[in-house]
C-alpha positions as CSV (number, residue, x, y, z in Angstrom):
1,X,8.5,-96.2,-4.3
2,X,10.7,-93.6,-4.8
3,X,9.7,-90.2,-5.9
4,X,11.6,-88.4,-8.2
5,X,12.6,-84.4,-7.7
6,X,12.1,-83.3,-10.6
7,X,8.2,-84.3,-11.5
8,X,6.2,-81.8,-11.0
9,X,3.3,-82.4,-8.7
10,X,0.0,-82.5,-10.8
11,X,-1.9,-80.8,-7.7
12,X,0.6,-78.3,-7.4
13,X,0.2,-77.2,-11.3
14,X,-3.9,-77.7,-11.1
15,X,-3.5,-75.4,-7.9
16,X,-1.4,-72.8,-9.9
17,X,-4.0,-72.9,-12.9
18,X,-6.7,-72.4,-10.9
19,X,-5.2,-69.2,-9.2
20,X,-3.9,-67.9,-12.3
21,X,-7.4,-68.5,-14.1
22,X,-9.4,-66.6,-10.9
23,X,-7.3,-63.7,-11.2
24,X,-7.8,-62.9,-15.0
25,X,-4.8,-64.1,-16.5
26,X,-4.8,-65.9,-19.5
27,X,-2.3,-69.0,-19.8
28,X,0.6,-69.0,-21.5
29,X,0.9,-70.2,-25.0
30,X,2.6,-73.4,-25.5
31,X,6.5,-72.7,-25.3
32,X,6.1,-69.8,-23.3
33,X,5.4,-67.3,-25.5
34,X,2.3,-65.2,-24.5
35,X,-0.8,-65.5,-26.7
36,X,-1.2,-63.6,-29.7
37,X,-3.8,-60.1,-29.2
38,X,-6.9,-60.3,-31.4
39,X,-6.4,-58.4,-34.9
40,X,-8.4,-55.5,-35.6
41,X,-9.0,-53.5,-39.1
42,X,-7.5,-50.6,-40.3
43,X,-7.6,-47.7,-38.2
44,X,-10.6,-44.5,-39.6
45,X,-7.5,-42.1,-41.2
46,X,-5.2,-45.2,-42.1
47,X,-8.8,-46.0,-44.4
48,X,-9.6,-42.6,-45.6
49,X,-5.6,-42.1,-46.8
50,X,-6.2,-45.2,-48.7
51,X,-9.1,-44.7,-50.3
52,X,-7.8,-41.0,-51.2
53,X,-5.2,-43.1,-52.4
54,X,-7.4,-45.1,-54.6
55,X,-9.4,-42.4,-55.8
56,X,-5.8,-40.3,-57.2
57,X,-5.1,-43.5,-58.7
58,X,-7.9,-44.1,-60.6
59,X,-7.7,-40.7,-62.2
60,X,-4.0,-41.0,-63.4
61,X,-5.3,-43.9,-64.9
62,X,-8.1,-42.5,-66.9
63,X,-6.2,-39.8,-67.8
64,X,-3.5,-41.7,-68.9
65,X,-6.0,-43.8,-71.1
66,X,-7.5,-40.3,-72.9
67,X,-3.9,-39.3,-73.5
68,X,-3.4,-42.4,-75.2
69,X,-6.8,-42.1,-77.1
70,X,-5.9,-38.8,-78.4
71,X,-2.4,-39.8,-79.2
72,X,-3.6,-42.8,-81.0
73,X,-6.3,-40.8,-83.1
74,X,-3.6,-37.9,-84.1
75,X,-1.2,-40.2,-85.2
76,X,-3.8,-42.4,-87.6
77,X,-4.7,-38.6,-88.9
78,X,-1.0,-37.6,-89.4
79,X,-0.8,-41.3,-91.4
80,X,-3.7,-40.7,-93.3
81,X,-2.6,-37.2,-94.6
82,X,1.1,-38.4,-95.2
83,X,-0.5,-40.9,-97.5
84,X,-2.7,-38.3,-99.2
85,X,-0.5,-35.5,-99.7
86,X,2.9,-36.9,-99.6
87,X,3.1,-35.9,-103.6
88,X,2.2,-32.4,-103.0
89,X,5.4,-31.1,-104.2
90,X,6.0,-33.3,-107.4
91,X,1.7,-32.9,-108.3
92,X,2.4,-28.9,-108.1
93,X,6.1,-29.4,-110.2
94,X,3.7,-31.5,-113.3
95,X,1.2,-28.9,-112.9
96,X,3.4,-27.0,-115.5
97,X,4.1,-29.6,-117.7
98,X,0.0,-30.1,-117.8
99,X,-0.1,-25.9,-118.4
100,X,1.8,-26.5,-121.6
101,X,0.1,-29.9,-122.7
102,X,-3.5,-27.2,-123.1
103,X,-1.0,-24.4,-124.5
104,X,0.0,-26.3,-126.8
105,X,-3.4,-27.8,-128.2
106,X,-4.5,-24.5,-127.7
107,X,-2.1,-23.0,-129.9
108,X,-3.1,-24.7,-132.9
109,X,-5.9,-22.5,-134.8
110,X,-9.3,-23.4,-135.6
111,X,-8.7,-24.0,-139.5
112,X,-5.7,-25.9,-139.5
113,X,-7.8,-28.3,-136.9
114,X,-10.2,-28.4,-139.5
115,X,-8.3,-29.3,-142.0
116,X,-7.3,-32.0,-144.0
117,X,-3.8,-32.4,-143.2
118,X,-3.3,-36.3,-141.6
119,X,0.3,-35.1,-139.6
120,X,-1.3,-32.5,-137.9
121,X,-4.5,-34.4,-136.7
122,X,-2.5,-37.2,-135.6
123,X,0.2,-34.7,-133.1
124,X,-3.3,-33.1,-132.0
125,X,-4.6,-36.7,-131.0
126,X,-1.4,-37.3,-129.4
127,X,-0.7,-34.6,-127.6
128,X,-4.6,-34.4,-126.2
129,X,-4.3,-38.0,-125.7
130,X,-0.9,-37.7,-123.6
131,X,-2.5,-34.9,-121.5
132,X,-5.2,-37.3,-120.5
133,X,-3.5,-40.0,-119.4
134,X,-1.5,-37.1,-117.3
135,X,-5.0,-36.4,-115.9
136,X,-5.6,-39.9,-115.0
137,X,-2.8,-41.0,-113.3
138,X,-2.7,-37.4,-111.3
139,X,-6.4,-38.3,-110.3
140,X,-4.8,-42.1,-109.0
141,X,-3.1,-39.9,-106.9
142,X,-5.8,-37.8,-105.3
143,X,-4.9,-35.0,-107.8
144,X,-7.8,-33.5,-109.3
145,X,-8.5,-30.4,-111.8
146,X,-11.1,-27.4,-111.9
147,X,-13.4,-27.2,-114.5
148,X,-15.1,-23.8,-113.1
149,X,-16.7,-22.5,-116.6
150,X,-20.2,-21.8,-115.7
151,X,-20.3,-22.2,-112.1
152,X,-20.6,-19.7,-109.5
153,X,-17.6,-18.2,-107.7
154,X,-16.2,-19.6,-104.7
155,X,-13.4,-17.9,-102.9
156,X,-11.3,-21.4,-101.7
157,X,-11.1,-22.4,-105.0
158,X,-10.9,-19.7,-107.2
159,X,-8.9,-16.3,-107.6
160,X,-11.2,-13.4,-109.9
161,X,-8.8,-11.6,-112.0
162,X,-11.2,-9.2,-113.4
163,X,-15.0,-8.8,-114.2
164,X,-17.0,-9.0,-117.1
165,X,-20.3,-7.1,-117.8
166,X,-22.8,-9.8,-118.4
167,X,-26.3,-8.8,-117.5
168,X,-27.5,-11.7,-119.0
169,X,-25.9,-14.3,-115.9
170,X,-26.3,-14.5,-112.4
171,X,-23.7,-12.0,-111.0
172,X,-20.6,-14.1,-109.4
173,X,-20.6,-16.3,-112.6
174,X,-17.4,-17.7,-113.7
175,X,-17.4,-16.7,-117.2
176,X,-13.6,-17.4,-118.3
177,X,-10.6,-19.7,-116.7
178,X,-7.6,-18.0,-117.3
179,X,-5.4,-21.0,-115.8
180,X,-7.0,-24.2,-114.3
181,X,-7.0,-25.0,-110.9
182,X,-6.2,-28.2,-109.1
183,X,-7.2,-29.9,-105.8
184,X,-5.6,-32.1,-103.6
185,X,-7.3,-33.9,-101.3
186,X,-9.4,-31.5,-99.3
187,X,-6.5,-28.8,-100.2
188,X,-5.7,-26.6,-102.8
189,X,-2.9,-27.0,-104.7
190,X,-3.5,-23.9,-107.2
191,X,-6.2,-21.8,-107.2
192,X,-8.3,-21.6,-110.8
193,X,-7.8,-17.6,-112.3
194,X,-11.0,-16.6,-113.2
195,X,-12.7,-14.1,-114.7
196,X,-15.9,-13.3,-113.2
197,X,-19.2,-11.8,-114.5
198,X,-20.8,-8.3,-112.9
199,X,-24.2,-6.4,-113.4
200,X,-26.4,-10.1,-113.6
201,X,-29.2,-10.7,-111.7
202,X,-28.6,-12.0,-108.0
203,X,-28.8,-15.6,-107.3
204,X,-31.9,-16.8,-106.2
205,X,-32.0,-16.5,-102.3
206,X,-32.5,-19.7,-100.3
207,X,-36.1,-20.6,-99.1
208,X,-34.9,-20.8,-95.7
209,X,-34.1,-17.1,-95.7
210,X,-37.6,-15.6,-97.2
211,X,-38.9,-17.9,-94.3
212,X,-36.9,-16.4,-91.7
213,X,-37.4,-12.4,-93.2
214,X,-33.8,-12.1,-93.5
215,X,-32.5,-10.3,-96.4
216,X,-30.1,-12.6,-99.0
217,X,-26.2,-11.5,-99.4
218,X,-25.5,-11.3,-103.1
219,X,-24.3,-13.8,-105.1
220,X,-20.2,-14.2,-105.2
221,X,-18.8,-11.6,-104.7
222,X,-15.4,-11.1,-106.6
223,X,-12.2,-10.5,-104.7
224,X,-9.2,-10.0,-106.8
């Protein structure tokens, strides 16, 4: 039989892999290509960079989120107070008109109110009745007057335009309103002019202070 050149000899090749295999080789990879080297993880400072990576992340992140808190809170407040005093302007413009609804029921003395006279009563009624509704639809609107007579004197919502010697009231009274005051909101859209009274007794002090031996600051104390 005739041998052909070109097959390889299988003892030839088992001698060859033998000899290649006793002197630490590996064998070649199928097509010749030399077998892949083993994988091994990430080297110690590769690992650190990428946890210090991590870490920077993170706290963009969370600080990203709080800005967005607090941006979402002071936007909700700045809605909020736009809705509540958006009719600042117009409320303090029909605070006149309101001055001159009481100037003008004021105006009208005692004895005519007294009297019989059916006109007059039913312009009084009117006008008192106009003011009123005034009143109510300012209050829809968060608009709200001051009604001080009586009560003691409080600096954020009143101005003292003079004293009055009453020794028979707590000292800081308000004893007279000049002009009424009005409130919006939490703000104060005109203070009340007061007047105030002087020479009373002092409040009573608050328990907490005879408890704790301190001495009690007088009662209101009027600044012009």
């Amino acid at each position: 039989m005739t041998t052909n050149p070109n097959t390889p000899d299988p003892g030839a090749t088992e001698d060859a892999l033998n000899a290649t295999q006793a002197n630490g080789a590996s064998p070649a990879a199928p097509g010749g290509q030399p077998p892949e080297a083993p994988t091994s993880g990430p080297e110690p400072d590769r690992l650190a960079q990428l946890e210090a990576e991590k870490a920077d992340l993170r706290e963009k992140l969370l600080r990203t989120l709080a800005d967005m808190e607090n941006l979402r809170r002071r936007t909700e407040r700045e809605v909020a107070d736009a809705r509540t005093y958006a009719v600042t302007n117009f409320a303090r413009d029909m605070l006149t008109v309101a001055d001159n609804f009481q100037r003008a029921v004021g105006s009208v003395p005692a004895e005519a109110r007294a009297g019989d006279d059916p006109a007059l009563k039913a312009l009084i009624e009117g006008v008192e009745l106009t003011e009123r509704e005034m009143l109510r639809t300012l209050e829809r609107h968060g608009v709200k007057r001051l009604d001080p007579q009586g009560q003691k004197f409080d600096p954020n919502l009143h101005q003292a335009m003079f004293e009055v010697p009453n020794p028979d009231v707590p000292n800081g009274t308000v004893l007279q309103v000049v002009q009424t005051g009005y409130v919006i909101g939490d703000r104060v859209l005109r203070p009340a002019l007061v007047g105030v009274a002087k020479g009373g007794p002092k409040a009573a002090p608050h328990p907490q202070s005879e408890a704790d031996g301190a001495e009690p600051a007088p009662a209101g104390n009027a600044e012009g």
